[in-house]
N, C-alpha and C positions, 0 to 999 in steps of 0.2 A: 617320371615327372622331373627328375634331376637336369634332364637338358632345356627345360621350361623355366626355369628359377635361375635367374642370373643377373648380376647390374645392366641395363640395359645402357650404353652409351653411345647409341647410334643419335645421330641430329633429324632422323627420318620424322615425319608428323605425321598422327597417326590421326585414324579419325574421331579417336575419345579415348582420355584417358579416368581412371577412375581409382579415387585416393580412397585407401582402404581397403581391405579383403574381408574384413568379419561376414555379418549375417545380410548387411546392403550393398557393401562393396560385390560381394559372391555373386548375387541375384544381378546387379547392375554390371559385371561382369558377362555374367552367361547370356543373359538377356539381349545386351549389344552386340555381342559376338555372333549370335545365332540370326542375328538380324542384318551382319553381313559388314561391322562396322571391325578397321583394324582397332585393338584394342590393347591400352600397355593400364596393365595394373600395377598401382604404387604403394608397397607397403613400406612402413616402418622398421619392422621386427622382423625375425629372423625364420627361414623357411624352415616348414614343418612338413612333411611328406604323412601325407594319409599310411597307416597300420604301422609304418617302419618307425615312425617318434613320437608313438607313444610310449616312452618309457618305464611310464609308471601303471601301466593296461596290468591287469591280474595280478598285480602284488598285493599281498594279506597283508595288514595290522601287525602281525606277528614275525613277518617278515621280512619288517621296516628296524631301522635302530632305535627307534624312540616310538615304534609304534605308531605312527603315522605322523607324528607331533615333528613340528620342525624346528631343529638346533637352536636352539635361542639366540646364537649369535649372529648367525642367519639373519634369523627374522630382526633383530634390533639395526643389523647394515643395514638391509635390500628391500625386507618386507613389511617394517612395523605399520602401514598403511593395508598393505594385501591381506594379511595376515587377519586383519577381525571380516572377512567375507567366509561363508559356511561351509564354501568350495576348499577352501585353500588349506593341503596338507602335505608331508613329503612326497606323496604321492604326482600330485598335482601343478605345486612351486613353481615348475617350469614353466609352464602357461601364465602366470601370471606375472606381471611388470615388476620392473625393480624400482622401487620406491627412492635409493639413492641418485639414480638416471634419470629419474620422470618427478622431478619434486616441481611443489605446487605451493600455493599459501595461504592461509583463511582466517579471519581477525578468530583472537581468542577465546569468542566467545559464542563464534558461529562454526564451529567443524564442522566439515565435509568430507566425507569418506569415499575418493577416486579411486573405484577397483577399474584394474584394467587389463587386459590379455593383448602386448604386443607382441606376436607373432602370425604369419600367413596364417589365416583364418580367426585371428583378433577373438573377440569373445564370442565367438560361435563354437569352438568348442568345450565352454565353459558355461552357457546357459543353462537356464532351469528347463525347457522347452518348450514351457506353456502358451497354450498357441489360441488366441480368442480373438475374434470377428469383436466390432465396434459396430455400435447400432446408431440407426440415426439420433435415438436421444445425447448418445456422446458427440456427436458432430455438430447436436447442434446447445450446447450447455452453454456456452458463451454467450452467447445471444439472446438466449432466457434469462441469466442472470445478471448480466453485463460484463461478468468479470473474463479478461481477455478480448481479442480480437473474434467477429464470428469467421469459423473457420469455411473457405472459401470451395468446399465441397461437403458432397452428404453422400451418407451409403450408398444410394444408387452410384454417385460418378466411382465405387471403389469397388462394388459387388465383385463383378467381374475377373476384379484381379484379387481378390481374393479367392475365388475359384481356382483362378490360374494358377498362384503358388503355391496353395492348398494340396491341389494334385499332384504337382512335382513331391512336393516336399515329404508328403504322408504326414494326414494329423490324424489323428487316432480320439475317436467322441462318440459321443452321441444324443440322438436328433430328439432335441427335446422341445422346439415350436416356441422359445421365449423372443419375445420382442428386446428385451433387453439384452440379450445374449445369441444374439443369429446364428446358427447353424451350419455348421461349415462342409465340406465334401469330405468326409469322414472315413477313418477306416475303423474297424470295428475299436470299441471302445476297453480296454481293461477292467478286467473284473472286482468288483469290491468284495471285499473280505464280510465274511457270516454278521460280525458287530457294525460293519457300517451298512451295511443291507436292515437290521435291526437299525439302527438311531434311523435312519433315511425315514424308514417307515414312520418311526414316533414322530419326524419331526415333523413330515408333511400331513400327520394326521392331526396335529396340533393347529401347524399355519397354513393358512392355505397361500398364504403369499410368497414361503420360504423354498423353495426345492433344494436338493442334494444331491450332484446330479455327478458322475465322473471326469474327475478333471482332464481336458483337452489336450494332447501333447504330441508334440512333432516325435512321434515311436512311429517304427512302423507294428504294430500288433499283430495284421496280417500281411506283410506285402502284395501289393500290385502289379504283374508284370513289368512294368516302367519300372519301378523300383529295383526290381532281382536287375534289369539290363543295367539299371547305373552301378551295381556291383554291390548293393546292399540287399542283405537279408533281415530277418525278423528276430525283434527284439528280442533278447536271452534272460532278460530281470534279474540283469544286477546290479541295477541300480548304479555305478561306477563311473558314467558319464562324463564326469570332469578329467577322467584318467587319458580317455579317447576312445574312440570306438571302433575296432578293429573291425567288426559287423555292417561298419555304416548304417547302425540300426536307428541311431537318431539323425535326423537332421542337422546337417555344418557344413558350412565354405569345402571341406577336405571329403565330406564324403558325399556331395550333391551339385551342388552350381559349380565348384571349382573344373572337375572332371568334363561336366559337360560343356564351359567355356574352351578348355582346352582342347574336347573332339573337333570345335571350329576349325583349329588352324591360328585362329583372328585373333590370340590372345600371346600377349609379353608378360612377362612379371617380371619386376624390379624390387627384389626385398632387401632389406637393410639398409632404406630409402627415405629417410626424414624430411617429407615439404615444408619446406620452411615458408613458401608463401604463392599466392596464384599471381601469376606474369598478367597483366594485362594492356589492353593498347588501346590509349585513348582515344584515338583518329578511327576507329573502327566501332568503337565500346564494345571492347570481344574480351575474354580472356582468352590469350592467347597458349597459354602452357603453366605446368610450373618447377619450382625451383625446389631442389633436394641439396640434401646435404646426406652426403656418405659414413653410416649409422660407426663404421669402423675404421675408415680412412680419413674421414674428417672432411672429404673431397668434395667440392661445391659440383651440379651440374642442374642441366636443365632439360625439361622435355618436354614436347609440341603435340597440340593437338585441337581439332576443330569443337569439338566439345568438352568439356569438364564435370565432371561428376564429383562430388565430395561425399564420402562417406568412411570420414576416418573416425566416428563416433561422436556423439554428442559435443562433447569441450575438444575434442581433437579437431575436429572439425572446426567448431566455432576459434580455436587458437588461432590455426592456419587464416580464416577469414580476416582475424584483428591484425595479425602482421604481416598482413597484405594488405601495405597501406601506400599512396599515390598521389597525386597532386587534386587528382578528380572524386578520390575517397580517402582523404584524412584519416576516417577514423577506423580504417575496417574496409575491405572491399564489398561493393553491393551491399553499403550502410547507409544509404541516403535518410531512410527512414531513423536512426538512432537505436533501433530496434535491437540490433544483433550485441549478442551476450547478455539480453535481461530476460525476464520470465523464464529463470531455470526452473525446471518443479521435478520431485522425484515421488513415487509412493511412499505413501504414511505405512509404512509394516513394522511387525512388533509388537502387534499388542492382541491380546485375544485371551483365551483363558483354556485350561486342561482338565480333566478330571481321572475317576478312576472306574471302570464300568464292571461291575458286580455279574458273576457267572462268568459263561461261554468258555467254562476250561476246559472243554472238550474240544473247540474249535480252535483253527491253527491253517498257515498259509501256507502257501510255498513260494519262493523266489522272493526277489524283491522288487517289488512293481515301480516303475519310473512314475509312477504319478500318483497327487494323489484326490482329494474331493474337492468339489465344487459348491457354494451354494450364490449364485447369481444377485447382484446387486437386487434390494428391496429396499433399503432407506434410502426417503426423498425420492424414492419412484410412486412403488405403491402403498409404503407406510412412511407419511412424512414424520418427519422431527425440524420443530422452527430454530432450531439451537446452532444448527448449521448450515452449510453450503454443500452442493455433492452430496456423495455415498460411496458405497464400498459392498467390495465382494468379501465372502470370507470363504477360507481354504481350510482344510483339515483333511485330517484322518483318521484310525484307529491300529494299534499294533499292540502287540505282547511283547513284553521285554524278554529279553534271546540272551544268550550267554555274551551276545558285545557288551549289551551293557552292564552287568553283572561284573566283568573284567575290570568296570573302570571305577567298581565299589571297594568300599572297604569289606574285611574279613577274611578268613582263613580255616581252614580243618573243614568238619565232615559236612555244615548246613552250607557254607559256599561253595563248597563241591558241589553238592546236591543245586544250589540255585543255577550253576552252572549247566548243569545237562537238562536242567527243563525251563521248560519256559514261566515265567512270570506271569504279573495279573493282566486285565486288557487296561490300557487307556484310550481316553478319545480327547483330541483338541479341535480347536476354534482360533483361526486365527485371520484377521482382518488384511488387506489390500484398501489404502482410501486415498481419495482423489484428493491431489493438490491444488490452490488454486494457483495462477498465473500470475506472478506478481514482477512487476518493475522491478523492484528493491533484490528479487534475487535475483543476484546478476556474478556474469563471469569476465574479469578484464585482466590487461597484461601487466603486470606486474611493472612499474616504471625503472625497476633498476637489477632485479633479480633474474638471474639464466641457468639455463639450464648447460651439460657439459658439451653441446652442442652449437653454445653460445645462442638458442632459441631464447625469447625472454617467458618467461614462467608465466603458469595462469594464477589468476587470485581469484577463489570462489568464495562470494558470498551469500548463504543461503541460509533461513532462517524459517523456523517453524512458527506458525502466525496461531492466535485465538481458534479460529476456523478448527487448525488442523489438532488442538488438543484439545476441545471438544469432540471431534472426531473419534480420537485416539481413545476419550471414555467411553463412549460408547458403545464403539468396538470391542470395546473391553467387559463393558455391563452387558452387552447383546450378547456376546458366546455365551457370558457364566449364565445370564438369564435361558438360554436352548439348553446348554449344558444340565443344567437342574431341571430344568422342567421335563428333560426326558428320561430323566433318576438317574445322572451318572453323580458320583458322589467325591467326595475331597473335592469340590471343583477352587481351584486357584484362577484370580485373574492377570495377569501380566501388561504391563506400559512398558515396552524396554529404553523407549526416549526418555525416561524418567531414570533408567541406569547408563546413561550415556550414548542410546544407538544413536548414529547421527544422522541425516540425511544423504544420499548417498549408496548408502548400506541395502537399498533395496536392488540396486543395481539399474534403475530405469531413467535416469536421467535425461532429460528431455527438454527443449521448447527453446533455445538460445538463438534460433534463426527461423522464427515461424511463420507460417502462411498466412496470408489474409488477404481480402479484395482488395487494400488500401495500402499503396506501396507509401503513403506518408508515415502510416503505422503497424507494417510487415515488410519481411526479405525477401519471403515467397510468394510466390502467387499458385493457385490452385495446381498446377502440373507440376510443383518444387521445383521453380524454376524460380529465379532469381528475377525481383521486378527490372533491377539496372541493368543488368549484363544476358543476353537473350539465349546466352553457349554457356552457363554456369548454375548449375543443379544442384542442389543438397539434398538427399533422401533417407539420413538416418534422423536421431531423434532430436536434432537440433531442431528440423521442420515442422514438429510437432505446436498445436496452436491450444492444444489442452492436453490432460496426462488420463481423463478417464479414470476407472480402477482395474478396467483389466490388462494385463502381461501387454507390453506394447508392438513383439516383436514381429508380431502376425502382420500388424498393420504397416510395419517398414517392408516388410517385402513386398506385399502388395503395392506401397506409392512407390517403392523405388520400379516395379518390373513395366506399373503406367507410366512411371514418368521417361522411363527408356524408352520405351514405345514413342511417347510423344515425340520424344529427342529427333528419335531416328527418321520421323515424319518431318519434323520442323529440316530438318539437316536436308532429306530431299529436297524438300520446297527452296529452300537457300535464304530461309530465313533466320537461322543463327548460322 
């Protein structure tokens, strides 16, 4: 891959360029390339070659200097932002942004927590992987309630391409017939452990509205012949994910779309490649290209192409839009509407409750499974509550506590030893996923006097947790500990962690700053993420999103980005962008 990774400084134009490599840029990558379009890819950050940097792949806890914990002085330079994400240890570091390099800024009283992964392959190999279909009730939530734009397609116009990258990708489920949670092209599902097979049972014998079902995750469990040919094998459980995956056993840019972009031919990459803004030309209404700035030379350049695609992530994205500013859009390119940078929404996580489950010291696992339980949205579907807007899915699991965590207890002499070579009692949690709503007020803009060492000017996030969402948040909170008890697991504790500082953010799903709608007075998008003012300029990661739902968002970015490449490529024959 080393002779594919290079600053590109040819004046050639190509037939689409596409800002970003994460988990939209990859898809919107391979997609055009196979479809026969020249393609130069523009990252930010710095090239990662699949197996060879993963640096931190099979290093132990113990065979770290601090144990996985990263140097404090470290973390206080580069990472005091990275650093509270769940991901982020010595191990891992690398993958994640320097907080000194990439600083941002948010009133007092509103934090915002910007994790980010800039390098080729961006936060795709740092994902959770969970991978869930959106049902028509999430497509059409706006519209029932008013809050937001109604968003300007439904499941059928996405089925399709959810199939489509379902297949490449390998999601690993199973087929359980809910309307609220559609069904996706599955490879066999991960096995739950003896205790959550027990609580599943209690719970659906209890509710009949509630199920517990395996959480959905881009693993391959068994691979598919397409899979073994892109060079990945079947998941090994161990859980280690963020480290990289020598296996290509999960799904990311490095071990899926990137590979298969480059058997084209049709694909450039340009890393270490900061856009500082999209070129466009009035006399045409085209964006014509755009403008980089050299991430280590400091060197201005520029690069052409008949389509543009953006998908440098949510605020990455939505940055590069506001400082691509012109005589024909003031405030922002393809801003007629005023829309872009407001309705930022992130998932409400964090709150949910644990307990401690009495017996099953005979039973015990092996490996450690990349995923974990499901229980599919039921409040304000089929058990309403008038106290709010939305609902939410909740996630859990059950484990025995193992000699890791026993390490990181207090004690010494013979009964720590002993806790140390056997395993601990079971527990089981509950923890919530809730829909934000869409608000005006959260909004993301440029900073009027602050830059970045790129001389970029800084983003300013303002986002704030509303009435809606801390009702929400109790709930969440009362609904686990109320399943938790009721199916006799005991100590049960319930948790708010926005009540200890989580901010928003910290869920990592950040979404909606350039979203779709029929109505380019009051959207960017229009139903194909294509931009209403400029007909060659697309957004397909989570800026385009027009609600946030409760489930994992990233199933649904690869699906709109691999339609809206399609369409591209159709509109681009016809000679209409």
């Amino acid at each position: 891959m080393d002779k594919n990774i290079y600053i590109v400084k040819s004046k050639e134009i190509f037939d689409a360029i596409v800002v970003g490599s994460g988990i939209t840029g990859g898809w919107a990558a391979k997609e055009l390339t196979e479809k026969g379009l020249k393609t130069l890819m523009v990252e930010r950050g710095r090239p990662v070659e699949h197996r060879k940097d993963y640096v931190g792949e099979g290093i132990k806890p113990w065979q770290m200097p601090f144990r996985g914990k990263v140097e404090s002085a470290i973390v206080d330079e580069q990472h005091y932002v990275q650093q509270r994400c769940y991901a982020f240890n010595d191990a891992t570091k690398h993958f994640f942004g320097n907080d000194k390099d990439y600083p941002y800024s948010t009133p007092k009283d509103k934090p915002f927590d910007w994790i980010r992964g800039n390098q080729l392959g961006g936060k795709s190999l740092l994902w959770h992987r969970q991978s869930y279909r959106w049902s028509e009730h999430d497509f059409t939530a706006n519209a029932r309630d008013g809050h937001g734009v109604d968003w300007p397609i439904r499941y059928k116009d996405i089925e399709k391409w959810y199939d489509h990258v379902e297949l490449h990708a390998g999601i690993s489920g199973s087929v359980e017939n809910l309307d609220i949670l559609p069904d996706s092209k599955f490879l066999p599902p991960f096995e739950m452990n003896a205790v959550e097979k027990e609580m599943k049972a209690r719970i659906e014998k209890k509710w009949k509205t509630r199920k517990l079902i395996m959480g959905r995750t881009a693993h391959l469990s068994v691979p598919a012949p397409h899979h073994l040919a892109q060079g990945r094998i079947q998941c090994q459980a161990r859980n280690e994910c963020q480290k990289g995956c020598s296996f290509g056993a999960y799904f990311s840019t490095q071990s899926s779309t990137l590979p298969a972009a480059l058997a084209t031919n049709n694909l450039s990459i340009a890393t270490n490649s900061i856009v500082h803004s999209v070129i466009y030309d009035p006399k045409t209404n085209r964006a014509t290209g755009v403008r980089v700035i050299d991430a280590e030379t400091m060197e201005t350049r520029e690069y052409f192409a008949k389509v543009i695609f953006l998908c440098a992530s949510t605020l990455g994205t939505t940055q590069i839009m506001l400082n691509s500013v012109s005589e024909s859009f003031p405030t922002g390119i393809a801003n007629s509407s005023g829309a872009l940078g407001h309705y930022l929404m992130d998932h409400l996580y964090g709150a949910g409750a644990s307990g401690r489950v009495e017996g099953f010291t005979d039973e015990y696992y092996s490996g450690r499974r990349p995923t974990g339980l499901v229980m599919p949205r039921f409040t304000n579907y089929t058990e309403m509550n008038p106290n709010f807007l939305r609902g939410y899915q909740l996630t859990g699991s059950a484990q025995r506590q193992g000699w890791d965590g026993f390490t990181q207890a207090d004690g010494f002499g013979a009964d720590y030893k002993h806790n140390i070579r056997n395993a601990g009692s079971w527990t089981f949690n509950l923890g919530g996923s809730g829909e934000m709503l869409p608000r005006y007020e959260n909004q993301v803009s440029l900073h009027p006097t602050l830059k970045d060492k790129w001389g970029m000017p800084q983003l300013h996030i303002e986002c704030e947790l509303t009435e809606n969402d801390w009702k929400m948040f109790e709930n969440i909170a009362d609904t686990a500990a109320e399943i938790l008890e009721g199916i006799g697991v005991k100590d049960v504790k319930k948790r708010i962690e926005a009540k200890n500082g989580w901010a928003p953010g910290l869920a990592i799903h950040e979404m909606g700053t350039a979203r779709m709608g029929k109505d380019p007075k009051t959207s960017v998008l229009n139903g194909w993420n294509q931009t209403h003012d400029i007909p060659n300029l697309f957004v397909t990661d989570g800026a385009s999103m027009s609600s946030c739902a409760s489930q994992n968002p990233s199933l649904t970015y690869m699906a709109l980005t691999a339609r809206a490449a399609d369409y591209a490529v159709q509109q681009l024959k016809l000679g209409k962008i």
